[in-house]
Steps between C-alpha positions, in 0.01 A plus 500: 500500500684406845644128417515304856863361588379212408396547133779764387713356248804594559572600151419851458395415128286281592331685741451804211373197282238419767428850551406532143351211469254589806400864304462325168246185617353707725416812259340226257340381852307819541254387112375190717464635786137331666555185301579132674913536378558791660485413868751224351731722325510747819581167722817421215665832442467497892725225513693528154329251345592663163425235261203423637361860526560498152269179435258670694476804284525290143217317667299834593540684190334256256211492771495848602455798283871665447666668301844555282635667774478144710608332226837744505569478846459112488761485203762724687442294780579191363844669359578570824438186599680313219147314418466410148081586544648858407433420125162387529398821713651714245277337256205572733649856568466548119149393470374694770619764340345428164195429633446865725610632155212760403 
């Protein structure tokens, strides 16, 4: 992704932070796609609105049909991120995959 002037942190760990942050959200992005919080998670990875992308997603995955692999990509971006939500998606990563489980 081409940061403008304007957004690039000047940290080049934070940038790789963002930059992984982007892949991650947007990966688990991809299970909701055609559902009202996607246009809004598009519009805050756009502007590295993180935290909120993340809302957006724990939102969209108890309405939307995902599955442990969301759950996953949610928890490792929250660990990224430093959120303490990480715990709670691991719990949800677990029962997803308990529940696909044959």
């Amino acid at each position: 992704r081409n940061f403008g002037a304007s957004t690039m942190p000047a940290d080049p760990r934070l940038l790789k932070r963002w930059e992984i942050l982007e892949r991650l959200l947007s990966e688990a992005g991809e299970q909701i796609i055609g559902s009202e919080q996607h246009s809004w998670l598009k519009e805050y990875i756009e502007y590295n609105e993180f935290g909120l992308a993340l809302d957006v997603l724990d939102e969209a995955g108890a309405a939307c049909q995902v599955n442990a692999e969301y759950w996953r990509l949610l928890k490792k971006a929250a660990e990224v991120m430093g959120d303490e939500r990480r715990k709670a998606f691991q719990r949800k990563f677990q029962q997803a995959r308990i529940a696909a489980a044959p």
